[in-house]
N, CA, C and O atoms as a DFTB+ gen file, in Angstrom:
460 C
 N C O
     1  1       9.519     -34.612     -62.614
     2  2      10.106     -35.945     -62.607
     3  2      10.375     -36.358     -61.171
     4  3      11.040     -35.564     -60.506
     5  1       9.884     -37.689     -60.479
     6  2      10.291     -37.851     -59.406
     7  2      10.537     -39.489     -59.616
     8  3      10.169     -40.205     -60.547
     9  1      11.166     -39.768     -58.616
    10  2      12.042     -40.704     -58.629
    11  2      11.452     -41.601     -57.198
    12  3      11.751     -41.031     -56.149
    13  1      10.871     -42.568     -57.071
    14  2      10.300     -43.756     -56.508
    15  2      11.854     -45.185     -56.347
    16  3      12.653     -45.852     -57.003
    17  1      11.238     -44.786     -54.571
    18  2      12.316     -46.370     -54.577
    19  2      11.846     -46.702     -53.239
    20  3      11.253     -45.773     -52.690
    21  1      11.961     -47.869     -52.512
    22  2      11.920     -48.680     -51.494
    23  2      10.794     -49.903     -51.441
    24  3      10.497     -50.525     -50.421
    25  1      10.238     -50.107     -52.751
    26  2       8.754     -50.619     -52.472
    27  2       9.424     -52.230     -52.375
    28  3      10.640     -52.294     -52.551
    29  1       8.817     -53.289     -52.154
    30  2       9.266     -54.614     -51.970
    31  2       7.956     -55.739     -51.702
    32  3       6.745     -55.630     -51.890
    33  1       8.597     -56.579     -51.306
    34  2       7.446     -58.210     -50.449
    35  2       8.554     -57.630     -49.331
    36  3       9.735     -57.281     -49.334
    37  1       6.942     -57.794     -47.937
    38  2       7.219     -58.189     -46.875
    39  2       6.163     -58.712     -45.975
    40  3       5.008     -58.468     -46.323
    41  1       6.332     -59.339     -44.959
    42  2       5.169     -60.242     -44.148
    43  2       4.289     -59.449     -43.276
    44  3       4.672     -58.526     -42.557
    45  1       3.169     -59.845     -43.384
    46  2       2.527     -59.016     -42.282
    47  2       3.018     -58.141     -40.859
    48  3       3.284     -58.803     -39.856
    49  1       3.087     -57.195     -40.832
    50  2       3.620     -57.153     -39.142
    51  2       4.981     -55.852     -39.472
    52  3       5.260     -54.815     -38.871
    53  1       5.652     -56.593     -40.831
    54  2       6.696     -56.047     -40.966
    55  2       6.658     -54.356     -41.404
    56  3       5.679     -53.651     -41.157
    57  1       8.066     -53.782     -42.185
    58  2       8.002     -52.693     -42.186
    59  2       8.805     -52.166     -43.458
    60  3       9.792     -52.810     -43.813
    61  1       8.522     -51.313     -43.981
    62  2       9.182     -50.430     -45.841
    63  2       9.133     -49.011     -44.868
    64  3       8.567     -48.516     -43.894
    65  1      10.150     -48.761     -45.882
    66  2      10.193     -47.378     -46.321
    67  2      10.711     -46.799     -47.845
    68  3      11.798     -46.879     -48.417
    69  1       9.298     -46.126     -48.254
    70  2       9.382     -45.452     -49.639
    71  2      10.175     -44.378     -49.453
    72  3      10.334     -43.870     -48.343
    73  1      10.686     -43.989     -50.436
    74  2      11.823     -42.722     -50.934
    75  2      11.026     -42.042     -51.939
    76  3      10.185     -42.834     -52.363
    77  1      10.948     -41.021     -52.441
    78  2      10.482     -39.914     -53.252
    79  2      11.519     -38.563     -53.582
    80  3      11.444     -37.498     -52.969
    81  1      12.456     -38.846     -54.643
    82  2      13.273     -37.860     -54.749
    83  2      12.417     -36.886     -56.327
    84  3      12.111     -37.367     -57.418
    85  1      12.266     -35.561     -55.872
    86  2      12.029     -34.980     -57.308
    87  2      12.980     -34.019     -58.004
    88  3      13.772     -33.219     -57.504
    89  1      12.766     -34.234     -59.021
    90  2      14.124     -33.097     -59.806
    91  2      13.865     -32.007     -59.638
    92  3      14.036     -31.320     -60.645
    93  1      13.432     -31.382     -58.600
    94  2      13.354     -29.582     -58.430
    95  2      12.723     -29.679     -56.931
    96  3      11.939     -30.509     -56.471
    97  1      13.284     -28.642     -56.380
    98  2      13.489     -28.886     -54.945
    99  2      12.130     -28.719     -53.909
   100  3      11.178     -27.944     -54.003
   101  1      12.330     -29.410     -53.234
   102  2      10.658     -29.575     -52.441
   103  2      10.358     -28.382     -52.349
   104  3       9.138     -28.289     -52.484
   105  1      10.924     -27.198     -52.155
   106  2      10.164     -26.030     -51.788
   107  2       9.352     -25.466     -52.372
   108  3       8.587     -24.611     -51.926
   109  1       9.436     -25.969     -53.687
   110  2       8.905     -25.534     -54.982
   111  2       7.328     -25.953     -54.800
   112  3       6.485     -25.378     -55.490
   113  1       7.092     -26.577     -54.220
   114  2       5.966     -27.601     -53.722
   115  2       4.784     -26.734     -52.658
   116  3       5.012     -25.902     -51.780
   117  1       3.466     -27.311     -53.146
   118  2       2.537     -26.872     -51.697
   119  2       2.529     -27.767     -51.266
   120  3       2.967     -27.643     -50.123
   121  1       2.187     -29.074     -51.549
   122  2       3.178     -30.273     -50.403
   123  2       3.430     -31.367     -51.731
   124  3       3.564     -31.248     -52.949
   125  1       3.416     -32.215     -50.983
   126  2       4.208     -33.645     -51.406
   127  2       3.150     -34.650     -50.839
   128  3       2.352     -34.458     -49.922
   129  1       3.345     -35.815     -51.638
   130  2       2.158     -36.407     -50.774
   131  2       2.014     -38.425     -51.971
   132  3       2.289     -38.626     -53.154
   133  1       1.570     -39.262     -51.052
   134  2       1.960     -40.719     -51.196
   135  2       0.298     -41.073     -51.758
   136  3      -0.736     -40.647     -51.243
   137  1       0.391     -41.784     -52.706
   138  2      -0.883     -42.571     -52.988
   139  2      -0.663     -43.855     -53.517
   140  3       0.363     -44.282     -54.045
   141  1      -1.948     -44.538     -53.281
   142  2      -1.839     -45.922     -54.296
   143  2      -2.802     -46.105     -54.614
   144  3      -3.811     -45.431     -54.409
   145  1      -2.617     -47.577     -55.491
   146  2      -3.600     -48.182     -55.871
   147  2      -3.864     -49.752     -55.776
   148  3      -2.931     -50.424     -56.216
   149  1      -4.176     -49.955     -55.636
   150  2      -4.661     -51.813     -55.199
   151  2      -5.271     -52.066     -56.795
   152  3      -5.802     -51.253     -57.553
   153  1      -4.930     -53.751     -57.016
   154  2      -5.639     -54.061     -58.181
   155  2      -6.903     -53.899     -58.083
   156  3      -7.421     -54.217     -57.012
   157  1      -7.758     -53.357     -59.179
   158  2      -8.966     -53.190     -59.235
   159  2      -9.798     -52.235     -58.589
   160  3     -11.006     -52.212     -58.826
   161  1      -9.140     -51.267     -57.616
   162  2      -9.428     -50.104     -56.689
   163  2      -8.709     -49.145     -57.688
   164  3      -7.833     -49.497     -58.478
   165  1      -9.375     -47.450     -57.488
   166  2      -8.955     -47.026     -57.514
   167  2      -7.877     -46.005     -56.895
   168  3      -7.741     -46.194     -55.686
   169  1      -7.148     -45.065     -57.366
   170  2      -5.682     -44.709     -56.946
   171  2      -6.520     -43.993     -55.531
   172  3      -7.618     -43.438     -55.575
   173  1      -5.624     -44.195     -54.260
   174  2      -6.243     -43.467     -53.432
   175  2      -5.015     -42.345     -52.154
   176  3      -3.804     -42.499     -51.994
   177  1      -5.696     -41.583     -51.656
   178  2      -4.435     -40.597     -51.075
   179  2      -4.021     -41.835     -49.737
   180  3      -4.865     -42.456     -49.092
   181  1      -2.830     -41.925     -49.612
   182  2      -2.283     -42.703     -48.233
   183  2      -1.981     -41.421     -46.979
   184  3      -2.480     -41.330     -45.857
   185  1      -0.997     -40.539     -47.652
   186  2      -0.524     -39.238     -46.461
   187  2       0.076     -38.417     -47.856
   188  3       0.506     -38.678     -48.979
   189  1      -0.221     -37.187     -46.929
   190  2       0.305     -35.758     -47.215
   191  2       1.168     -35.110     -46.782
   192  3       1.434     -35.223     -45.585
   193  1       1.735     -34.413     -47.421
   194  2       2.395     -33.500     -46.405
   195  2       3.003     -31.907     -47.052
   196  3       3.852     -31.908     -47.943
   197  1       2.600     -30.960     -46.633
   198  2       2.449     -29.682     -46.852
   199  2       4.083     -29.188     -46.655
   200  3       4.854     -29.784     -45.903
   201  1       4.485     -27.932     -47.507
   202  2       5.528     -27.536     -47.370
   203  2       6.030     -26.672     -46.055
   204  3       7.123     -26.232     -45.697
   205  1       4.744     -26.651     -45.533
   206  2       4.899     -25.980     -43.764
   207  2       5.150     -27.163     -43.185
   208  3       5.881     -26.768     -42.276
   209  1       5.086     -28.222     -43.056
   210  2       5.542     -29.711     -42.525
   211  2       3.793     -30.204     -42.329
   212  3       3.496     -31.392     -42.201
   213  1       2.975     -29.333     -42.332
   214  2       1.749     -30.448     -41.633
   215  2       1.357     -31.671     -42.711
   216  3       1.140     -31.494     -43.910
   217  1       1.321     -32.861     -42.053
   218  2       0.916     -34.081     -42.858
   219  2      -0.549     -34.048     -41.939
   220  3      -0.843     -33.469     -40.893
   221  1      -1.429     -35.097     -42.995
   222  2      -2.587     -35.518     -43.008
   223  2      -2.284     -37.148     -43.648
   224  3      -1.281     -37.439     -44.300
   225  1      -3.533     -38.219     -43.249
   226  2      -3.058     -39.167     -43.431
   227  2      -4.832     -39.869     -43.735
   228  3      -5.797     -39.155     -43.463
   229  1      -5.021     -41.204     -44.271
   230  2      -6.054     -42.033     -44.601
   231  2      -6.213     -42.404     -43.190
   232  3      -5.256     -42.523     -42.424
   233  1      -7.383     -42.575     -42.878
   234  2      -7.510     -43.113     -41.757
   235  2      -7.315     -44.651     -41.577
   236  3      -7.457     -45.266     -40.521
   237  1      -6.840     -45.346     -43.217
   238  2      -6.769     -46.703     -42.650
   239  2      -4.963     -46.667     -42.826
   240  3      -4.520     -47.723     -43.277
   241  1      -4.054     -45.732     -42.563
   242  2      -3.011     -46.002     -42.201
   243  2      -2.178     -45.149     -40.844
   244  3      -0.999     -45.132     -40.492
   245  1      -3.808     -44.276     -40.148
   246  2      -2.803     -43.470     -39.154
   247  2      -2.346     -43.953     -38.098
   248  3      -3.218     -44.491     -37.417
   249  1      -1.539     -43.977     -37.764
   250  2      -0.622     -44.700     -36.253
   251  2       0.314     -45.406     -36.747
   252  3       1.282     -45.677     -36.036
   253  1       0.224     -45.956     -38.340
   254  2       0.995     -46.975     -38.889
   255  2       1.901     -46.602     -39.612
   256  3       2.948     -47.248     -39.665
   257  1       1.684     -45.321     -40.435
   258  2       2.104     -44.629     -41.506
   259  2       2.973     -43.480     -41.363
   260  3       2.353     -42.690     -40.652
   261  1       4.011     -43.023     -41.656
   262  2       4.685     -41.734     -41.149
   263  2       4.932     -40.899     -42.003
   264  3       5.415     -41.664     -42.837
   265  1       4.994     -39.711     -42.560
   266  2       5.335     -39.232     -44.318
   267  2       6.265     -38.373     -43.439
   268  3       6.011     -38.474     -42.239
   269  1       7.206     -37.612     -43.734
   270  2       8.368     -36.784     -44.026
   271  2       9.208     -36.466     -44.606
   272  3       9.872     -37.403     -45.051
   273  1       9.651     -35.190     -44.926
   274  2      10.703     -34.683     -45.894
   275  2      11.810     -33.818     -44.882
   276  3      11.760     -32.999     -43.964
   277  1      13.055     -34.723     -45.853
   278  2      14.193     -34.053     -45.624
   279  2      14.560     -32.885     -46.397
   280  3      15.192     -33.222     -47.398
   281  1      14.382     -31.542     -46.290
   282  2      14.961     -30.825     -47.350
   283  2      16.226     -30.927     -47.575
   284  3      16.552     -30.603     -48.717
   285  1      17.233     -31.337     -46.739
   286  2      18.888     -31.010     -47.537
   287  2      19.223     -32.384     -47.801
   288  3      20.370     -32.816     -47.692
   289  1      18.247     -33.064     -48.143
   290  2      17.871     -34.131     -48.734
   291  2      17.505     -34.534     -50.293
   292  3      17.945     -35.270     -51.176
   293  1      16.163     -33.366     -50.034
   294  2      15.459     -32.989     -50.682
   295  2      14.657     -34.566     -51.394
   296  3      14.791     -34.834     -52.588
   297  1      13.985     -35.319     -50.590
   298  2      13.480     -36.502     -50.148
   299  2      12.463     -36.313     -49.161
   300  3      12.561     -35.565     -48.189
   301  1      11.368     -37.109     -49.491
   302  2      10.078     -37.305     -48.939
   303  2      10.156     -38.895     -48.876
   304  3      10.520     -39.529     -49.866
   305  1       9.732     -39.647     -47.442
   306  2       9.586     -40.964     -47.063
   307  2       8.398     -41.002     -46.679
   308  3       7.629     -40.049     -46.552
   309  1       8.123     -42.595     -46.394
   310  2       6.708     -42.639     -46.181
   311  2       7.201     -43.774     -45.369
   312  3       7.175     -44.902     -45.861
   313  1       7.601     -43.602     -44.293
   314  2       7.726     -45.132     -43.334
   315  2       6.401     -45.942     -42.941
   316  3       5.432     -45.248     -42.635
   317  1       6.256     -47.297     -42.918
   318  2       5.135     -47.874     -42.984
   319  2       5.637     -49.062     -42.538
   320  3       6.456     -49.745     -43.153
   321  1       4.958     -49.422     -41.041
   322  2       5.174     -49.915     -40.181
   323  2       3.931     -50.552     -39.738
   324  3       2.911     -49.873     -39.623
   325  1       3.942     -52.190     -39.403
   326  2       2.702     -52.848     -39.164
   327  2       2.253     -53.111     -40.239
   328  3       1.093     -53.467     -40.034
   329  1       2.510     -53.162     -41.477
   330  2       2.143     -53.698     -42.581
   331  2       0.814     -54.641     -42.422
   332  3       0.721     -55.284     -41.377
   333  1      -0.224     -54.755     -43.409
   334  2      -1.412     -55.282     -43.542
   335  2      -1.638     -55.597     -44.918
   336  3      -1.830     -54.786     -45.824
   337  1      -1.594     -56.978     -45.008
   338  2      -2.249     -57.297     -46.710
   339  2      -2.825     -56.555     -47.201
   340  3      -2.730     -56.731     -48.416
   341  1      -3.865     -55.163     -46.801
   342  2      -4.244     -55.017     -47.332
   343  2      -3.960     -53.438     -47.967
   344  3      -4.608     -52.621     -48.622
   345  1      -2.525     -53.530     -47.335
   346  2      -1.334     -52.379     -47.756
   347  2      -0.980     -52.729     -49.480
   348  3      -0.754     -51.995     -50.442
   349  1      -1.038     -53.773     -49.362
   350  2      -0.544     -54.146     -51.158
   351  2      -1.415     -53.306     -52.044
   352  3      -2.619     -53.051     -52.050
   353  1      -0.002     -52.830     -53.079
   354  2      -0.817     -51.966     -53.496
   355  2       0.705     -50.889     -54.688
   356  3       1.794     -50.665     -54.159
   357  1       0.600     -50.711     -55.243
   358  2       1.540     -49.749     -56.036
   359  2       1.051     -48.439     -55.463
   360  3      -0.030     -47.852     -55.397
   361  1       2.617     -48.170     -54.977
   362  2       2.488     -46.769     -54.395
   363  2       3.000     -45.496     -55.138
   364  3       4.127     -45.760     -55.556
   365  1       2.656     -44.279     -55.461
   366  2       3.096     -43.543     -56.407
   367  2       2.873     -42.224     -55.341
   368  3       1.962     -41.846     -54.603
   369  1       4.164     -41.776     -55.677
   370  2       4.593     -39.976     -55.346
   371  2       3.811     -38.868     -56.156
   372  3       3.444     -38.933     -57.329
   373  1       3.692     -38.138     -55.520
   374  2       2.565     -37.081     -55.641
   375  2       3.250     -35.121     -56.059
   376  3       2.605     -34.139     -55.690
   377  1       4.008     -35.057     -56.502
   378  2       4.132     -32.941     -55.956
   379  2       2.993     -32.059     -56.680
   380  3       2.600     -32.068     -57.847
   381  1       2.626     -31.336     -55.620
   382  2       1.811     -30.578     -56.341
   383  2       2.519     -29.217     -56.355
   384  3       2.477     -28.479     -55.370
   385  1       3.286     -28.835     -57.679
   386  2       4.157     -27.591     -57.980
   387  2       3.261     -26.336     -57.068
   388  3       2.138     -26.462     -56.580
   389  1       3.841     -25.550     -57.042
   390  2       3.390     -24.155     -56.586
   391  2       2.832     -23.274     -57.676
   392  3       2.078     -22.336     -57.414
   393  1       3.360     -23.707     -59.392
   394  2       3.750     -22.745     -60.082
   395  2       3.293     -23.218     -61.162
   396  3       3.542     -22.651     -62.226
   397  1       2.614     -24.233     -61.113
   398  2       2.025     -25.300     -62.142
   399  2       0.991     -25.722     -62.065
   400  3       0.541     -25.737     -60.919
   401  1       0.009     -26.318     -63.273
   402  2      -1.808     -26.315     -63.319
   403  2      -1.783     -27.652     -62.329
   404  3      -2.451     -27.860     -61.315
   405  1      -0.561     -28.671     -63.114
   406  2      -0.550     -30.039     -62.594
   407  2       0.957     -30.339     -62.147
   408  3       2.080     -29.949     -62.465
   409  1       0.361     -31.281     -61.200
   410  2       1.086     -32.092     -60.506
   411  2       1.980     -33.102     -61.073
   412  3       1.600     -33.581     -62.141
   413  1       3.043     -33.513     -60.609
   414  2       3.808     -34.373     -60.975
   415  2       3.838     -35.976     -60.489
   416  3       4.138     -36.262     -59.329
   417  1       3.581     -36.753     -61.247
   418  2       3.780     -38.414     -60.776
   419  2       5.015     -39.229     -60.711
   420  3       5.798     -39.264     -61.660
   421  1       5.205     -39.882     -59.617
   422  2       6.545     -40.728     -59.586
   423  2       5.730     -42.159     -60.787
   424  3       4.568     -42.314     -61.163
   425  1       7.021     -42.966     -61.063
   426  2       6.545     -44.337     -62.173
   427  2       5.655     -45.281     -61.177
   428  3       4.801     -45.973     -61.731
   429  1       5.785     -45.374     -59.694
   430  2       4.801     -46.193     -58.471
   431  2       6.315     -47.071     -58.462
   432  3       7.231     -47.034     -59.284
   433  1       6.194     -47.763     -57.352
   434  2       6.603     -48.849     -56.867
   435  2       5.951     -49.671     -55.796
   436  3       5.250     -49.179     -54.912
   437  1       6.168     -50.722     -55.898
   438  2       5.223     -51.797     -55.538
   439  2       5.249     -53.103     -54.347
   440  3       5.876     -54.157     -54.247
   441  1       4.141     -52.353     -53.479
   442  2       4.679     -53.150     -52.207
   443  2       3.855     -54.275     -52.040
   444  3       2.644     -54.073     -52.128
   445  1       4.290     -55.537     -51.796
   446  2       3.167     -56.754     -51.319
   447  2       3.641     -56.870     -50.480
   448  3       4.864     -56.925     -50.353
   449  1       2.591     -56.971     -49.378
   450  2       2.493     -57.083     -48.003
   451  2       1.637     -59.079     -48.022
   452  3       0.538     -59.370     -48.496
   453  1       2.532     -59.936     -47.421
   454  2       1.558     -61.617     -47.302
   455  2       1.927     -61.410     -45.833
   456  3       2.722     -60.872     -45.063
   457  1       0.427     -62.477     -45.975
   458  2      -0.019     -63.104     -44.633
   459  2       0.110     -64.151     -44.275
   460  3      -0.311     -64.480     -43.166
């Protein structure tokens, strides 16, 4: 079960930050990791991020995009900065258990980015 929050409308240029809380503690995790989907596209990876800290990222959000987890938090963000229309898109949380076949999905939340 994970828990999705920060998605919104904001103007080009501008800036969100997603939240990702899951009910069992990140460590539990080989990483954590942000995707979406755009109407009519399918769901695609935005950033990653591994329980050793290394993130990986889409190349159409690196420089723009930041993923990190707080463990005594126990919260994963996805700061996203410079926003681009073509950021719109329902964003959904990712864990991939350590200990499990499958992965867990947040419900998405939903960012429009206008121009």
């Amino acid at each position: 079960h994970l828990v999705e929050s920060g998605g919104g409308m904001v103007q080009a240029g501008g800036s969100l930050r997603l939240s990702c809380t899951p009910s069992e503690v990140i460590s539990k995790t080989n990483s954590m990791g942000w995707y979406r989907q755009a109407p009519g596209k399918q769901r695609e990876l935005v950033a990653v991020i591994t329980r050793g800290g290394v993130s990986n990222y889409a190349d159409s959000v690196k420089g723009r995009f930041t993923i990190s987890a707080d463990n005594a938090k126990n919260t994963v963000y996805l700061q996203m900065n410079n926003l681009k229309p073509e950021d719109t898109a329902v964003y959904y949380c990712n864990a991939d258990w350590i200990d499990r076949i499958f992965s867990s999905w947040g419900q998405g939340t939903r960012v429009i980015v206008s121009s």
